[in-house]
ROBA-658526 format. One record per residue (C-alpha): residue in three letters; z, x, y; residue number from 1. Coordinates in pm, 1 decimal, always signed. Each point is the difference from the previous one (the first is absolute). Layout:
residues N
- aa_Z_X_Y_i
- ALA_Z_X_Y_NUM .
...
END
This chain:
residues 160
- aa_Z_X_Y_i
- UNK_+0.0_+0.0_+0.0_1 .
- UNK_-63.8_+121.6_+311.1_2 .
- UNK_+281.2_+57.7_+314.0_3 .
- UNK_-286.8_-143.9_+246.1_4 .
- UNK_+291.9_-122.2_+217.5_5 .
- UNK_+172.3_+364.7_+15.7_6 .
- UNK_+54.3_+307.4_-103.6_7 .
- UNK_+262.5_+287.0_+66.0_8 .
- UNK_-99.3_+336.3_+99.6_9 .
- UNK_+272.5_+255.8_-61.5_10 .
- UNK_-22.0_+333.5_+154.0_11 .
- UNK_+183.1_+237.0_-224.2_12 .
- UNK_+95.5_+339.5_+226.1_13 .
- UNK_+111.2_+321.5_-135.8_14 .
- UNK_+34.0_+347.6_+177.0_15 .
- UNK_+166.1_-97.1_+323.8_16 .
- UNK_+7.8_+307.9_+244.2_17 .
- UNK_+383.2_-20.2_+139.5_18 .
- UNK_+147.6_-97.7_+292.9_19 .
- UNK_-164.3_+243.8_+204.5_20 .
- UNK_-349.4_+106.6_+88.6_21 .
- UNK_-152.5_+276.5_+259.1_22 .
- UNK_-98.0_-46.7_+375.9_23 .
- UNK_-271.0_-219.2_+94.9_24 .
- UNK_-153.8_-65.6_+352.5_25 .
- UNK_+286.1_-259.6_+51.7_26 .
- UNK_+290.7_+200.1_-155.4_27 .
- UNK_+9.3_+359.2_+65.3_28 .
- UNK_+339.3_+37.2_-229.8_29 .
- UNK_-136.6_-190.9_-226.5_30 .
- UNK_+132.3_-278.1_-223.0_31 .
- UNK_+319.8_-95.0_-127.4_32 .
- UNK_+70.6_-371.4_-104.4_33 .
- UNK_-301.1_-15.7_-211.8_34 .
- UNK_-83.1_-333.4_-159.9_35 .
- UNK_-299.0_-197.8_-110.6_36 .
- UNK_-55.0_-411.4_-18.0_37 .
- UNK_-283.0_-244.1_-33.8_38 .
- UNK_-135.1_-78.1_+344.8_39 .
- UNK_-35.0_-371.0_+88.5_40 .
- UNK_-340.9_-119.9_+82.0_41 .
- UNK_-56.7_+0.3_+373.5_42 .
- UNK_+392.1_+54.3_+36.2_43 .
- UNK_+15.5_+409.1_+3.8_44 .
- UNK_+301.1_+23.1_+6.6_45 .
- UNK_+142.0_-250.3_-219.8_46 .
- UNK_+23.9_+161.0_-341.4_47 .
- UNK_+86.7_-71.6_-357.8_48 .
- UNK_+191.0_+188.3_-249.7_49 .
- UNK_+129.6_+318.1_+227.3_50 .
- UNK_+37.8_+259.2_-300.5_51 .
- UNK_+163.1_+323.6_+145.2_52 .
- UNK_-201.0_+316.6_+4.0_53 .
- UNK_+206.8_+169.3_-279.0_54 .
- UNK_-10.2_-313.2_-253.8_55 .
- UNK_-137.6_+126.4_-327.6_56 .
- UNK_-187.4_-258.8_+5.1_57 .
- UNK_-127.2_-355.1_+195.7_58 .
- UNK_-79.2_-308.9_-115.8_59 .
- UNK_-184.3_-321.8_+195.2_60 .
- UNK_-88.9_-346.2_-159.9_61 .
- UNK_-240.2_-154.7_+220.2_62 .
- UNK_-96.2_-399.7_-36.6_63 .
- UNK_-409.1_-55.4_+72.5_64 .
- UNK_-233.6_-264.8_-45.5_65 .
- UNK_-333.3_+50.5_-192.1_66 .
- UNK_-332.6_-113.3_+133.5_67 .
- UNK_-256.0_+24.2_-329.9_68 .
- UNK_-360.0_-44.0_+56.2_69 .
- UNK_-302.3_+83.6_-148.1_70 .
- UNK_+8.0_+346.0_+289.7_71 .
- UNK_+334.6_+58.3_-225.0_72 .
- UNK_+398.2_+37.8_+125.1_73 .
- UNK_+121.3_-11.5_+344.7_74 .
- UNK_+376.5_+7.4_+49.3_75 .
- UNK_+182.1_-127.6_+285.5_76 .
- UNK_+372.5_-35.1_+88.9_77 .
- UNK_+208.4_+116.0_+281.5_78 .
- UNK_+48.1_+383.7_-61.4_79 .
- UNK_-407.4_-4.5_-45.7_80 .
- UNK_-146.4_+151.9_+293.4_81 .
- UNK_-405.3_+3.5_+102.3_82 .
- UNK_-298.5_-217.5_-29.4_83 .
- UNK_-166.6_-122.7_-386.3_84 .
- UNK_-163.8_+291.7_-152.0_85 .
- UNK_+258.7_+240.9_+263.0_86 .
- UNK_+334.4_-114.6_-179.4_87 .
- UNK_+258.6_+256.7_+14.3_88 .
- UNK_+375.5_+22.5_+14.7_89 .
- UNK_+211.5_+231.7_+194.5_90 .
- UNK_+315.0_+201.3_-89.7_91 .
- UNK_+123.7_+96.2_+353.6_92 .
- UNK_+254.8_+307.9_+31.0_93 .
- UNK_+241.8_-13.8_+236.3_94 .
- UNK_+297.4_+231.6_+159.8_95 .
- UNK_+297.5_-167.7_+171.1_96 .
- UNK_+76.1_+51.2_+369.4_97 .
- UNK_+270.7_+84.3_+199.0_98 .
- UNK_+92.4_-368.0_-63.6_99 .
- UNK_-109.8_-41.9_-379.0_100 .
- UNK_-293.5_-203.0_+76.2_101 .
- UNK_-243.0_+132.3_-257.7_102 .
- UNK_-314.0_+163.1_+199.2_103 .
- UNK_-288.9_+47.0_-174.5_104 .
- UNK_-176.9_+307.0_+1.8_105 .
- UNK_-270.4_+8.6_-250.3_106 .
- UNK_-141.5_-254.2_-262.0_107 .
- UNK_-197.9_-7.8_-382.8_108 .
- UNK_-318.9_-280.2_-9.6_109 .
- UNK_+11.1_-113.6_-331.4_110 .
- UNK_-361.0_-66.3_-37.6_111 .
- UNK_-80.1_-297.5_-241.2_112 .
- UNK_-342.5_-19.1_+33.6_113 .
- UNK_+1.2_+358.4_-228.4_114 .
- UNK_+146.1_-261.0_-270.0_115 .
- UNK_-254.7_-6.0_-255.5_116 .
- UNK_-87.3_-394.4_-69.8_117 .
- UNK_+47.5_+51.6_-348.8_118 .
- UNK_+352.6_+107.1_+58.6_119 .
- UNK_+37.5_-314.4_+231.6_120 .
- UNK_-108.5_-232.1_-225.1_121 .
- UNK_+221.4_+63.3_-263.8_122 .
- UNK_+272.8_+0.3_+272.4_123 .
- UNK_-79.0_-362.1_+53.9_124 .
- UNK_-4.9_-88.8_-360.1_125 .
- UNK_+366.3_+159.3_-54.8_126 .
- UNK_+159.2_-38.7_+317.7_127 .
- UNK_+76.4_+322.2_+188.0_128 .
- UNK_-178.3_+314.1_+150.8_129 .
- UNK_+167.1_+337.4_+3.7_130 .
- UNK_-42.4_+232.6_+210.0_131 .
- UNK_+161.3_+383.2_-93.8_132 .
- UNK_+15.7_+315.8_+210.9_133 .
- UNK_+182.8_+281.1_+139.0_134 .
- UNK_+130.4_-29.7_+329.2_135 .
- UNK_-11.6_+378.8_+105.3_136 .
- UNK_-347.4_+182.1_+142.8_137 .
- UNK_-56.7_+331.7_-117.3_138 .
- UNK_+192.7_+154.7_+315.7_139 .
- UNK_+317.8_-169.3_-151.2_140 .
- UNK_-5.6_-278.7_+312.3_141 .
- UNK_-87.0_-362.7_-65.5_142 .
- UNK_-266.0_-116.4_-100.8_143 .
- UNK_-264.9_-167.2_+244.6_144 .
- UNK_-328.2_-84.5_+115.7_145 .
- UNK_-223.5_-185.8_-272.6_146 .
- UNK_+96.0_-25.1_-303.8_147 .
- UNK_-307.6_-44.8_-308.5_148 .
- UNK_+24.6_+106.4_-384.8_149 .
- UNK_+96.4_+251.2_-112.4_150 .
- UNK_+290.7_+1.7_+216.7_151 .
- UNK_+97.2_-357.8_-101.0_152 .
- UNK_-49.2_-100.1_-309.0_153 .
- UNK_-89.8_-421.9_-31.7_154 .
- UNK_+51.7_-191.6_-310.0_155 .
- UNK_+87.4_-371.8_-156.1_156 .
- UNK_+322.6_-111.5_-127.2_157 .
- UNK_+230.8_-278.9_-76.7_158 .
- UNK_+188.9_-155.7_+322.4_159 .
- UNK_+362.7_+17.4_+29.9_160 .
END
């Protein structure tokens, strides 16, 4: 049977890179509250799931609609950012202020469209997409920019 009404999309995150990261244009001394959420479609800075930095690992259970046609999936739902065909989802990094309001400073695009449709598909059918990666770039800071195979890794599973 087929979840046409929903289907979960779990983004399973290992190799967080600390609480700390090196100087960028807005932080000369760095980073030191590290910690990395779901961001909110058109709400930046609302965020789901905060997972700090040095977590061995993060976890996030997202809740989308399915859309099949005969063009194949499209997924929608409110942590779903971009246009049909441009669907992505964001994991936003952040660094609390003075104050503790988180302030992000970098951010990973999730690129769906890289799913193969094959791989969606059978999603569908069995209820959840997951999505699993390592959060750390090859310089040991977080991970950002777009985000494609091989550095995620898509495939169908049973929902939760």
């Amino acid at each position: 049977m087929a979840h046409n009404e929903g289907v979960q999309i779990r983004i399973e995150a290992v190799d967080l890179p600390g609480l700390s990261c090196g100087p960028g244009p807005d932080a000369p001394d760095g980073h030191h509250h590290v910690h990395v959420g779901v961001q909110r479609r058109n709400r930046p800075h609302e965020l789901f799931g905060l997972v700090a930095g040095n977590s061995p690992t993060a976890r996030w259970t997202l809740e989308c609609a399915t859309l099949v046609s005969p063009s194949g999936v499209d997924l929608k739902g409110p942590h779903i950012q971009g246009p049909p065909g441009s669907r992505f989802i964001y994991l936003s990094w952040v660094d609390g202020d003075a104050t503790g309001d988180p302030v992000m400073f970098r951010r990973a695009k999730l690129w769906l469209d890289a799913i193969a449709a094959s791989v969606l598909e059978r999603a569908v059918h069995q209820g959840a997409l997951i999505g699993r990666l390592g959060l750390t770039d090859p310089a040991g800071n977080p991970l950002c920019a777009s985000v494609r195979p091989p550095l995620i890794e898509w495939s169908a599973g049973a929902s939760e």
